[in-house]
VOPAGU-2260 file (C-alpha; in pm, 1 decimal, decimal comma):
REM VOPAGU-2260
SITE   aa  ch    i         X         Y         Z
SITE  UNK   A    0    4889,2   12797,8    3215,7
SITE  UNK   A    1    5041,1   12477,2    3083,0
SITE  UNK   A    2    5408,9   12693,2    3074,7
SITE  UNK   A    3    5339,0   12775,0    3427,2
SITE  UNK   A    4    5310,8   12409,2    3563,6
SITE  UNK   A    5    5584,7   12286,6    3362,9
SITE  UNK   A    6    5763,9   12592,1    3505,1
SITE  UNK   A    7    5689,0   12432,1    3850,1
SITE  UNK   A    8    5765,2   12087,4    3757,0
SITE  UNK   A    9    6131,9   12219,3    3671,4
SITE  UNK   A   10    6133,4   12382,1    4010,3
SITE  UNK   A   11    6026,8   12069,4    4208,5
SITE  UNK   A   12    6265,3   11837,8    3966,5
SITE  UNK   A   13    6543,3   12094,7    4072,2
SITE  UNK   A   14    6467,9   12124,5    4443,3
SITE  UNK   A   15    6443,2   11769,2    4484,2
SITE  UNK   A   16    6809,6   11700,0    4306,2
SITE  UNK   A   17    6935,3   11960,0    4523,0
SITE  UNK   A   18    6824,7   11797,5    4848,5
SITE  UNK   A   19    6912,1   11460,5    4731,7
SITE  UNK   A   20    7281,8   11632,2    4698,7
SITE  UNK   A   21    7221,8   11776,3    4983,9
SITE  UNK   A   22    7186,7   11458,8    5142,9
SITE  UNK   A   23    7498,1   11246,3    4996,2
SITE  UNK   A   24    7708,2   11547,1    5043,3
SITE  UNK   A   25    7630,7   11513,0    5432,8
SITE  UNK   A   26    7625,2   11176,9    5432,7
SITE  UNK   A   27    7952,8   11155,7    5270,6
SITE  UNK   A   28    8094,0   11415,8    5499,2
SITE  UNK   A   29    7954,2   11254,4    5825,1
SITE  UNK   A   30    8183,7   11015,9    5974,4
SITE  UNK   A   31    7930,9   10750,2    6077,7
SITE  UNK   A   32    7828,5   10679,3    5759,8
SITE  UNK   A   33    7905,8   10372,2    5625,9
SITE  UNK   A   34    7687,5   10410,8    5282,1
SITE  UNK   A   35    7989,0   10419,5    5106,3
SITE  UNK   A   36    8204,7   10111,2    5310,7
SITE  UNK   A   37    8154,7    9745,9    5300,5
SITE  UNK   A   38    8004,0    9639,5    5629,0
SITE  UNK   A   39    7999,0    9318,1    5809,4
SITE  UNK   A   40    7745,9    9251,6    6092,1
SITE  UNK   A   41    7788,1    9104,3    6451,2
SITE  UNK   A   42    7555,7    9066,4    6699,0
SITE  UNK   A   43    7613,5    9048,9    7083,8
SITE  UNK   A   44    7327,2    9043,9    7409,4
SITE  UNK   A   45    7381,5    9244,4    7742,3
SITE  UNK   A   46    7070,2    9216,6    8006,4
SITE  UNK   A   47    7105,5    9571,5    8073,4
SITE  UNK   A   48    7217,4    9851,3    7802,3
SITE  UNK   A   49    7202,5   10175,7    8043,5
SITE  UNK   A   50    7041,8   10393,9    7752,9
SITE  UNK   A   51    7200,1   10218,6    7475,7
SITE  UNK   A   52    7053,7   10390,2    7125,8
SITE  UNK   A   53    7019,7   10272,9    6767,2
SITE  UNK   A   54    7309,8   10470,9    6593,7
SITE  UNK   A   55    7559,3   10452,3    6881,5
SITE  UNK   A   56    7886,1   10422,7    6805,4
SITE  UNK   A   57    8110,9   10144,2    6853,0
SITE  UNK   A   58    8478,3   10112,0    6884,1
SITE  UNK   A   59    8785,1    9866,5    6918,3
SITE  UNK   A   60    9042,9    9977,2    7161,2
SITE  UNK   A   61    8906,3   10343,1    7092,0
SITE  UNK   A   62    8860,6   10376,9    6762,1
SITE  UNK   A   63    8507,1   10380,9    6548,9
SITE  UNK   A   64    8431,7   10083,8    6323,0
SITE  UNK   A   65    8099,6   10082,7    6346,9
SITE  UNK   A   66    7768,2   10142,9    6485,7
SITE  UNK   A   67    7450,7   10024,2    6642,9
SITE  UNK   A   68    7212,4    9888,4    6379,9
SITE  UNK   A   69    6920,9    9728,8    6565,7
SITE  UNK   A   70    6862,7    9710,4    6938,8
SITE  UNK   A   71    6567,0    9408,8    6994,8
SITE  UNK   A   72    6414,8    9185,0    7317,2
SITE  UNK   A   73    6490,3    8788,1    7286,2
SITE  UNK   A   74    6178,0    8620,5    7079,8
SITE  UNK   A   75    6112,9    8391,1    7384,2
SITE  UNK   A   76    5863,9    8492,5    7641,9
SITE  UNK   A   77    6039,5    8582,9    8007,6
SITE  UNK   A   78    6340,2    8639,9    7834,2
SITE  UNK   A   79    6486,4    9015,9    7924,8
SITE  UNK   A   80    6780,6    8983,9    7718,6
SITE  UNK   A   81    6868,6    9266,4    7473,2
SITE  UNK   A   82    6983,8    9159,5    7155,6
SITE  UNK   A   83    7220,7    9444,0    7020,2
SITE  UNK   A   84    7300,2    9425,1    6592,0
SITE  UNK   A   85    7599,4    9569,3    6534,1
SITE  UNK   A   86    7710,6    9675,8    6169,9
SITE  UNK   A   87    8151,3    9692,3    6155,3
SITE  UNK   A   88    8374,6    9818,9    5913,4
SITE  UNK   A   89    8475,8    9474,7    5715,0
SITE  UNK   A   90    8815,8    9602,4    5697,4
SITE  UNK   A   91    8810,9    9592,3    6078,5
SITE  UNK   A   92    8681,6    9259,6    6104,1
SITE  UNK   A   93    9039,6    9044,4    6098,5
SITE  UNK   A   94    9136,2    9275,8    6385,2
SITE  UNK   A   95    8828,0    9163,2    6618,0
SITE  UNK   A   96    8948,6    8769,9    6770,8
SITE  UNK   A   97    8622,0    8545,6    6854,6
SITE  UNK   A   98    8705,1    8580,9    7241,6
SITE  UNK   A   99    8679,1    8951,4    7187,4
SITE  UNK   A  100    8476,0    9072,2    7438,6
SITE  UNK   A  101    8143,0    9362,4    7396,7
SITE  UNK   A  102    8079,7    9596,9    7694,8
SITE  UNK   A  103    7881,2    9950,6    7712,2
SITE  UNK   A  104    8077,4   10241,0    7798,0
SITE  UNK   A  105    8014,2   10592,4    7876,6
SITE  UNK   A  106    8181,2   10921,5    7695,4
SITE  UNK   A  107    8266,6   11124,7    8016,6
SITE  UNK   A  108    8013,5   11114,0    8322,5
SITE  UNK   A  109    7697,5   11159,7    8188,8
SITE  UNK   A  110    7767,5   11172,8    7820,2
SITE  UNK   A  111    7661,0   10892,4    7568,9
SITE  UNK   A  112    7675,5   10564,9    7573,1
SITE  UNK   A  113    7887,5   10310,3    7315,8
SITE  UNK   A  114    7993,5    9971,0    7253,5
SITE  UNK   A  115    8355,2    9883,7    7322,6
SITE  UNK   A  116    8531,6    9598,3    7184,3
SITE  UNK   A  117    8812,8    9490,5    7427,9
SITE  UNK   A  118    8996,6    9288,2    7165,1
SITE  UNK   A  119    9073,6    8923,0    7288,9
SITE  UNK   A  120    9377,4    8707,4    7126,9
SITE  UNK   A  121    9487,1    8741,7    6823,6
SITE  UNK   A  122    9620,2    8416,1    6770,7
SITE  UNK   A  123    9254,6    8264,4    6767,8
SITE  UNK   A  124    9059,2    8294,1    6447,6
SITE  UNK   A  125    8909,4    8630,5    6362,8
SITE  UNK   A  126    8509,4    8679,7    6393,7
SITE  UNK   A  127    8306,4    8643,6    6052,8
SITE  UNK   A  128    7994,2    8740,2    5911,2
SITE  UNK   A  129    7667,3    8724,4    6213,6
SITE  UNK   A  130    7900,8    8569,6    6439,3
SITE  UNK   A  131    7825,0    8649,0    6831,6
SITE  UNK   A  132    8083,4    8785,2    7054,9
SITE  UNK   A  133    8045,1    8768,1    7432,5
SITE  UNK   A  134    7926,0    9066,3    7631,8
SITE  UNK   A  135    7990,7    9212,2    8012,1
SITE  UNK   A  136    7658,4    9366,3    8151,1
SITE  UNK   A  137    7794,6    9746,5    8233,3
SITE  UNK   A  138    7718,5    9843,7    8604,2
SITE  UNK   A  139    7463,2   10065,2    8710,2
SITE  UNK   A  140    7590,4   10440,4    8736,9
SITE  UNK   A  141    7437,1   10479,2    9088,5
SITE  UNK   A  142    7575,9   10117,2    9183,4
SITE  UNK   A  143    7926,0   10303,9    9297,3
SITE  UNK   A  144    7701,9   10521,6    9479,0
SITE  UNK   A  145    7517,9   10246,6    9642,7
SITE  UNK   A  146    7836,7   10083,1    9762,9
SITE  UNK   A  147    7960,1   10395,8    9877,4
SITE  UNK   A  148    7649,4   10433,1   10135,6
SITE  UNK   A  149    7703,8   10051,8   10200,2
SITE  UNK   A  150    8048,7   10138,8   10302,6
SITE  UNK   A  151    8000,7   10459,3   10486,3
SITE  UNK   A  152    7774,0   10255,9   10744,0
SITE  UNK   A  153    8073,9    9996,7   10780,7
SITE  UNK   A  154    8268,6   10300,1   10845,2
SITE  UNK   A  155    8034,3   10449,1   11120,5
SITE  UNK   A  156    8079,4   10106,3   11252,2
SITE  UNK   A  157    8396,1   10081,2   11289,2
SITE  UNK   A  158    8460,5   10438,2   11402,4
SITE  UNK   A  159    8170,9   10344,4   11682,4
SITE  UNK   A  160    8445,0   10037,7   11761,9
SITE  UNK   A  161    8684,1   10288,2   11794,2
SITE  UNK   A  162    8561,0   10530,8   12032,4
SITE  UNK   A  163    8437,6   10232,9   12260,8
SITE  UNK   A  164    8810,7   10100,8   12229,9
SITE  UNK   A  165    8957,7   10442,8   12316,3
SITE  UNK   A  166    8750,7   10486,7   12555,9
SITE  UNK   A  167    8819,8   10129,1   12730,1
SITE  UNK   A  168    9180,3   10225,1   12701,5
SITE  UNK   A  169    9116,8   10567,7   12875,2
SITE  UNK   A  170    8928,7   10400,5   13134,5
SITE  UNK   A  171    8709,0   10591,1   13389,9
SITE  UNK   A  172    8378,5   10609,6   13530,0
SITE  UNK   A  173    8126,2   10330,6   13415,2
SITE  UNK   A  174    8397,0   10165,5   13179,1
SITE  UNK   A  175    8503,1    9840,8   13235,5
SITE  UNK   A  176    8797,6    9737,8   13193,8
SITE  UNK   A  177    8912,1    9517,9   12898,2
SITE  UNK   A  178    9207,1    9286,8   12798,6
SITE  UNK   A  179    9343,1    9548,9   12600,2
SITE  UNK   A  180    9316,9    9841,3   12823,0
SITE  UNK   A  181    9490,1    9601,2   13118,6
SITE  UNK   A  182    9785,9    9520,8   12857,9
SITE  UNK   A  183    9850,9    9884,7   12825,6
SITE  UNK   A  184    9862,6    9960,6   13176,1
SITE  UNK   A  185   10080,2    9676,8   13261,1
SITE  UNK   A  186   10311,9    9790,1   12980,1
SITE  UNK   A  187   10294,6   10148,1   13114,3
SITE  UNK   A  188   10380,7    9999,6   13482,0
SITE  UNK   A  189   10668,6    9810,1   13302,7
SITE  UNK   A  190   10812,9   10104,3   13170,3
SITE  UNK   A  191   10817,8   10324,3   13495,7
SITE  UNK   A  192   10919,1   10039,5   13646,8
SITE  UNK   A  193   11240,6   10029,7   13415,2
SITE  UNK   A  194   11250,8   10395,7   13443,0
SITE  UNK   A  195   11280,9   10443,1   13820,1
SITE  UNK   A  196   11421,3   10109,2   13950,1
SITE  UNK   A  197   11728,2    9994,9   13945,5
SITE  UNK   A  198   11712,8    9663,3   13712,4
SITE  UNK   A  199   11961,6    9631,0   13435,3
SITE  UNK   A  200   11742,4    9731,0   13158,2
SITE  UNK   A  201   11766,9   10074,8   13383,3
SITE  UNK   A  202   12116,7   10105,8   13405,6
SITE  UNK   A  203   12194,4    9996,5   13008,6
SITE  UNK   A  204   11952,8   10299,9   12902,0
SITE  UNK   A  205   12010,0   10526,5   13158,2
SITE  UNK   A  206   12326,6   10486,5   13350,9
SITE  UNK   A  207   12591,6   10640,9   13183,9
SITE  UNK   A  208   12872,6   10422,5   13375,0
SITE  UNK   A  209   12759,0   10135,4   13223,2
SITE  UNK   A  210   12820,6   10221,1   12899,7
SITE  UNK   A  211   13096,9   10000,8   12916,5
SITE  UNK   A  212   12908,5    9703,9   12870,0
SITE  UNK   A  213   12779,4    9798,0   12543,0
SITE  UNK   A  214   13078,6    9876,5   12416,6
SITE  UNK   A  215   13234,8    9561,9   12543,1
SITE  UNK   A  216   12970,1    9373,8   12382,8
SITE  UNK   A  217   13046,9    9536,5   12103,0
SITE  UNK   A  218   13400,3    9466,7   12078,2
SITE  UNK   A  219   13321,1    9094,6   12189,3
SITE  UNK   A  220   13080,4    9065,1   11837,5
SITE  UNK   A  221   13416,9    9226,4   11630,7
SITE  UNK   A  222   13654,2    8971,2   11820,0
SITE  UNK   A  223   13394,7    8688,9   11732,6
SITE  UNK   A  224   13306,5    8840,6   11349,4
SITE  UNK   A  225   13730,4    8847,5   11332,0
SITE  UNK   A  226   13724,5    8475,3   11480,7
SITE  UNK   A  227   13469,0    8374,6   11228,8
SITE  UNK   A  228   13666,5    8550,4   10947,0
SITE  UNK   A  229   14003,2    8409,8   11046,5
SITE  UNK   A  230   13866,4    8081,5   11044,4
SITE  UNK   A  231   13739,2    8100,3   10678,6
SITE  UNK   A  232   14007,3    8286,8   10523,0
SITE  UNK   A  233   14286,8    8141,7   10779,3
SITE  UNK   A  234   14537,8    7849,3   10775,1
SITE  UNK   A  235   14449,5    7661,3   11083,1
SITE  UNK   A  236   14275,3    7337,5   11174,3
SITE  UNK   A  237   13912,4    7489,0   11217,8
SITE  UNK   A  238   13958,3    7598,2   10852,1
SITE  UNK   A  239   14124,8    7245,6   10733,3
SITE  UNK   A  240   13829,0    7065,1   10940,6
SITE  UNK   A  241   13544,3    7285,6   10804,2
SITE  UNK   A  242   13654,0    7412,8   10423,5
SITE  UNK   A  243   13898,3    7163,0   10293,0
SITE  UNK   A  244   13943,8    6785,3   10202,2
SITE  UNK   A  245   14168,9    6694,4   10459,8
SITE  UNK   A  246   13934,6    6807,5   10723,3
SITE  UNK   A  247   13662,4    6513,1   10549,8
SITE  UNK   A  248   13976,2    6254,6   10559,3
SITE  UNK   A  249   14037,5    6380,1   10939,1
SITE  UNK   A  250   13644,0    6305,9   11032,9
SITE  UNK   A  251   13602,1    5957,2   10779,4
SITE  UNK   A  252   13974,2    5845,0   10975,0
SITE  UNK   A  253   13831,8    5926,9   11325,3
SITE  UNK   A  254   13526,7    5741,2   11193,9
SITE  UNK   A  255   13678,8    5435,1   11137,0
SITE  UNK   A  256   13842,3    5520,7   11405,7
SITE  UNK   A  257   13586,1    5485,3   11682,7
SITE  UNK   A  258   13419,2    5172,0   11468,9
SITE  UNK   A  259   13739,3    4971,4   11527,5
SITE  UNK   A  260   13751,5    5111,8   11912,2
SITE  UNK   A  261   13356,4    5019,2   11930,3
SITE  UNK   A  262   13422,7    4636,3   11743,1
SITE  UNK   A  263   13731,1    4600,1   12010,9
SITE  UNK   A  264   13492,4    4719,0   12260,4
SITE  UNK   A  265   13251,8    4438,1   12197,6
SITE  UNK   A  266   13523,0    4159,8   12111,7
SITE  UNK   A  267   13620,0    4295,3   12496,3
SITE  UNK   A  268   13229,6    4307,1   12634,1
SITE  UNK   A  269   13143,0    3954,0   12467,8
SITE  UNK   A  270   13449,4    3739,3   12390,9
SITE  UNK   A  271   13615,1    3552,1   12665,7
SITE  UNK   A  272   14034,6    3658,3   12741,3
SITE  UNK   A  273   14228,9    3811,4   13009,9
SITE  UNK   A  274   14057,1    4197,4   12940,3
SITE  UNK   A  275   13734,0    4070,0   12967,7
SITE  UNK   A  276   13818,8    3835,9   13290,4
SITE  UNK   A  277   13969,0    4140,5   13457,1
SITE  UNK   A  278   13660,6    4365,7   13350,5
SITE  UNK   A  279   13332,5    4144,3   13383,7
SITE  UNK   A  280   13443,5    3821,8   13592,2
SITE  UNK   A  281   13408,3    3832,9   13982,2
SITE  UNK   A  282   13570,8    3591,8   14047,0
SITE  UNK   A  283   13961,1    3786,2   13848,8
SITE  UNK   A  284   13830,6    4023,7   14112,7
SITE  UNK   A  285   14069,2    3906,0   14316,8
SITE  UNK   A  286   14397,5    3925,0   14140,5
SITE  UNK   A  287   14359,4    4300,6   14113,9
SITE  UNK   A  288   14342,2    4284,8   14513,0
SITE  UNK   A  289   14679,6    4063,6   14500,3
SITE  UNK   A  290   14834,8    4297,6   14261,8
SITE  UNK   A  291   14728,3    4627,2   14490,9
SITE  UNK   A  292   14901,2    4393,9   14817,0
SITE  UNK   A  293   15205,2    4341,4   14613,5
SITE  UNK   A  294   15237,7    4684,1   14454,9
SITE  UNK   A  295   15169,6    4787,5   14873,0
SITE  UNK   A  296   15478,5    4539,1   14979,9
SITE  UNK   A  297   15696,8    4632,7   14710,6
SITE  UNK   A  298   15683,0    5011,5   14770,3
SITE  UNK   A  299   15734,5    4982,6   15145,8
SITE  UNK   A  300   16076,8    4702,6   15037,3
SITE  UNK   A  301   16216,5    4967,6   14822,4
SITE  UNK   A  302   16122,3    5244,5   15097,1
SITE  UNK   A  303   16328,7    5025,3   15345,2
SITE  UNK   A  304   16627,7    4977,0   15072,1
SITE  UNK   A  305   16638,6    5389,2   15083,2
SITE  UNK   A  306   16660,8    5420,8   15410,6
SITE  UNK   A  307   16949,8    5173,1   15414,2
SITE  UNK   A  308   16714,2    4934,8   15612,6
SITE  UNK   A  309   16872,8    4557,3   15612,8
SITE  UNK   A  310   17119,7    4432,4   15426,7
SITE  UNK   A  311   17059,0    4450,0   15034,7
SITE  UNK   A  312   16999,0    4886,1   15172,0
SITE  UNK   A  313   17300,8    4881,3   15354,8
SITE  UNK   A  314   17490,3    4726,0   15060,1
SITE  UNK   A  315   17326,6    4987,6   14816,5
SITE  UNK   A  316   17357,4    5294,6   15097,6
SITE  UNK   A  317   17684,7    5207,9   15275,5
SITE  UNK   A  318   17976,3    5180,6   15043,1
SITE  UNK   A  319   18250,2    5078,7   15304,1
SITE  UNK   A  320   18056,2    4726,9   15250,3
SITE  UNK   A  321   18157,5    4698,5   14883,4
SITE  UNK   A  322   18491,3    4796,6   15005,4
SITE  UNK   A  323   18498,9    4553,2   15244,2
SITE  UNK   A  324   18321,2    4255,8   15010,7
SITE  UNK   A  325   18597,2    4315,0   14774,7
SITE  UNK   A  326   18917,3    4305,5   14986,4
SITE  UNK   A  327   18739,6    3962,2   15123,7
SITE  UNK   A  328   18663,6    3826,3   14775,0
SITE  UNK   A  329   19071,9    3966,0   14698,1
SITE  UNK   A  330   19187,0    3757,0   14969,9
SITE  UNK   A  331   19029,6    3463,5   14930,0
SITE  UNK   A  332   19141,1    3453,5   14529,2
SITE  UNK   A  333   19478,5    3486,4   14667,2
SITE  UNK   A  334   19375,7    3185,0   14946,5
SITE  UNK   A  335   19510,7    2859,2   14848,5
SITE  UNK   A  336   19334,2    2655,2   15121,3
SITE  UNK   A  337   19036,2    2836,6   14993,4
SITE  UNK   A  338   19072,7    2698,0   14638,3
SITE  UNK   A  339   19098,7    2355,9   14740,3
SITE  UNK   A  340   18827,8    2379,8   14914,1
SITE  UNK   A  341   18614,4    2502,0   14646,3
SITE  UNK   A  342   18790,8    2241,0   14404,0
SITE  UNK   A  343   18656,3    1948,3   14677,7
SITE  UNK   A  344   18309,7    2068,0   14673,3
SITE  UNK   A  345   18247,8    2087,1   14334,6
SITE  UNK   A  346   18439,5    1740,1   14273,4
SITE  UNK   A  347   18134,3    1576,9   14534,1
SITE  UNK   A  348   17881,8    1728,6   14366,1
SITE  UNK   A  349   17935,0    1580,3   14049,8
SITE  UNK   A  350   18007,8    1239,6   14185,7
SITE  UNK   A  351   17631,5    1291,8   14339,5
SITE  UNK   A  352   17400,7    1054,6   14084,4
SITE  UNK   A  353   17124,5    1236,0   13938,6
SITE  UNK   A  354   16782,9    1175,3   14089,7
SITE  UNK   A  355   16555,8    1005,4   13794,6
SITE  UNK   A  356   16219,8    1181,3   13780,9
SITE  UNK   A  357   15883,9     970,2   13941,1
């Protein structure tokens, strides 16, 4: 009897060890475990965890270093936060910044849910032992659904806007008329009126004789573009004026130019002399009238001299009177009663006394 319990004591002692292998052999195989790695733990808080379970995974940038450890409610009373423990590989720990942020994310459509670590700068210091990370509350899997019924009646909306627009536009029967719908017609109207009248917007689309004008306007652009281009890349004074440094000296000498012109101006407008007599005082008025009288009697003397009118023309026009002049003036040279009686009249004049000024 006693052989036969000692018989089963071996059995159970052997069963036992088996199962305990049993167990580290899966537990070593199983890639969750972390029996066998040092971990470090972090804790985060979301207000919603969508189905969140003890044993989830979670990942940085899609790969496992870790996994749930304890899901829990906030101690304080009205509190619905969920306080999420988080057990991580320590060798990932330098790799996890403390601006990293936690969020809850979904393998496929409906499949289970994980913690992702979006992994924030890694110039700030790395997270340690029971530090917190921030969290983003995941979004309801029916939320995209609710916004897509929120924007299918926008839609139905609009499309109702649409119709009542076309149908504006349309016009007809109980319809009236809107801004938009009397734009269009008047645009239609404009366009069979340039269709079928005779404008020039007609004849430049449709009028094949007046093609001429386009091209001419066309040539008239390349004579201009050529004008432009000759006076950029040319020689002449456009180019000199606009591109090089004797046009500047042209403009700063016309410049001083018109300031000396404007100062002479103003010596003329405000300083008395003869200019500004002539130009400002009445009263000089009057010599320009003498001067137009005299210019008046001088043209008509030298009109008469042309015409041989008197006797300084008939001396210039006739020349039988030079002739005539100089055989007198011959004679009387030759005329010695003529000489003394030039010699007498001069010898009286001197003996004349001079009159002595009052």
């Amino acid at each position: 009897m006693k052989n036969n319990r000692a018989s089963e004591v071996k059995v159970g002692i052997f069963i036992t060890v088996v199962m305990v292998l049993l167990v580290f052999v899966i537990l070593t195989m199983s890639s969750k475990s972390s029996l066998f790695k040092s971990t470090s733990e972090l804790h985060t808080s979301f207000g919603n965890i969508m189905g969140l379970t003890e044993g989830a995974e979670v990942r940085l940038s899609g790969v496992d270093i870790g996994l749930v450890k304890r899901i829990r409610f906030s101690d304080k009373t009205g509190d619905t936060s969920v306080f999420v423990d988080m057990s991580i590989d320590t060798d990932a720990m330098p790799r996890i910044p403390m601006d990293s942020l936690a969020t809850i994310d979904t393998l496929g459509l409906l499949g289970k849910k994980y913690i992702e670590i979006i992994p924030g700068n890694p110039e700030k210091t790395p997270v340690h032992e029971h530090d917190i990370i921030e969290s983003h509350d995941p979004k309801a899997m029916l939320a995209p659904l609710t916004e897509l019924g929120e924007s299918t009646g926008d839609l139905k909306k609009v499309l109702a806007n649409l119709d009542a627009i076309s149908a504006s536009i349309k016009g007809g029967q109980g319809v009236p008329p809107t801004d938009l719908s009397k734009a269009i017609s008047g645009l239609e109207n404009m366009i069979n009126e340039v269709k079928a009248g005779n404008g020039i917007l007609h004849t430049l689309i449709y009028d094949q004789t007046k093609s001429k004008i386009i091209s001419d306007m066309a040539q008239s652009v390349a004579t201009l573009k050529q004008v432009v281009d000759d006076i950029k890349h040319g020689q002449g004074t456009l180019h000199e004026l606009i591109y090089s440094d004797k046009g500047e000296r042209m403009i700063a000498n016309l410049t001083d130019t018109s300031e000396d012109i404007r100062q002479i101006v103003g010596t003329v407008r405000t300083q008395p002399g003869a200019l500004h007599s002539l130009i400002y005082d009445p009263d000089k008025a009057q010599i320009i009238e003498d001067l137009k009288v005299t210019s008046a009697d001088l043209r008509l003397a030298a009109d008469k001299i042309a015409r041989g009118e008197g006797s300084l023309g008939a001396l210039i026009v006739d020349p039988t009177i030079y002739e005539d002049i100089k055989k007198i003036t011959g004679g009387l040279e030759r005329s010695q009663v003529f000489k003394s009686v030039v010699r007498t009249v001069i010898r009286r004049y001197e003996q004349v006394p001079e009159l002595e000024p009052e």
